[in-house]
N, C-alpha and C positions, 0 to 999 in steps of 0.2 A: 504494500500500500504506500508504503514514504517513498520508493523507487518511482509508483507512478506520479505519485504529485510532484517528488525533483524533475521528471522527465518533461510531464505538461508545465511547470513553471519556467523549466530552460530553454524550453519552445516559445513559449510566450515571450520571453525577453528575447530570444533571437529572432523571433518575426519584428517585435518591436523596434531591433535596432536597426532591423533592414528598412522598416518603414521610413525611420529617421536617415536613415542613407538614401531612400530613394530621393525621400523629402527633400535633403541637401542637395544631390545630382539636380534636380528639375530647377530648384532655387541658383544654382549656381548656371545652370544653362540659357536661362530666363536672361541672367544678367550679360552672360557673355554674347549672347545673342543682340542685348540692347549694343555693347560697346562694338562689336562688329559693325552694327547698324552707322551707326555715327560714324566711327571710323573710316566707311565706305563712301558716307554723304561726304567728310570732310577731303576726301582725297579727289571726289567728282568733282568738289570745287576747286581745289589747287589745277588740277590737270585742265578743267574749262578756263579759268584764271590766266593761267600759262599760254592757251591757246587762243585767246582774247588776246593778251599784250604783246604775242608773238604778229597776230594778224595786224593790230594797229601799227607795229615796225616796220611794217613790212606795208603798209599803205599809208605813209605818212601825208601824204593829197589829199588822199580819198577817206577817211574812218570811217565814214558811212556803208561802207562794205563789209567791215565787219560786223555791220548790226545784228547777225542770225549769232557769233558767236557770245557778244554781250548777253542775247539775250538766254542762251542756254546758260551763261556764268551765272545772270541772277535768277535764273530757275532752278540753277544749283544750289544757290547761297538761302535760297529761301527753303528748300527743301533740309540744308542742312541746320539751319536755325527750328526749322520747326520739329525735327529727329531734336535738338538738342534737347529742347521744351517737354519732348516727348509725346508731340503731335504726330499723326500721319494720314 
């Protein structure tokens, strides 16, 4: 009889602590998932950024030509402002 209640009590606390592990995995995934996120917006906007001041050097006459990549720079910059906020 004491063999079987050690045996259900050691089960018990080993489901529980796998609980608590899965629990941590998901909580920890959750978050790396957010910084990935952001991580990803902030690098769309350097590389658009880069490729906006690339295009105006390179048409120093004309910058009205690179109006399409301005505008993908602040559709980046606004996407990654709003990832920061933790909008989407």
């Amino acid at each position: 009889m004491v063999l079987w209640y050690d045996l259900r009590h050691l089960l018990g606390m080993t489901a529980m602590k796998a609980a608590t592990s899965i629990a941590f995995a998901a909580l920890l995934a959750s978050i790396c998932a957010g910084c990935t996120a952001k991580m990803n917006a902030r690098d769309s906007v350097e590389q658009s950024l880069a490729i906006y001041r690339y295009c105006i050097s390179q048409h120093v006459q004309d910058p009205s030509s690179c109006e399409g990549a301005r505008r993908i720079y602040e559709d980046d910059l606004r996407a990654y402002d709003a990832e920061s906020q933790g909008e989407q």
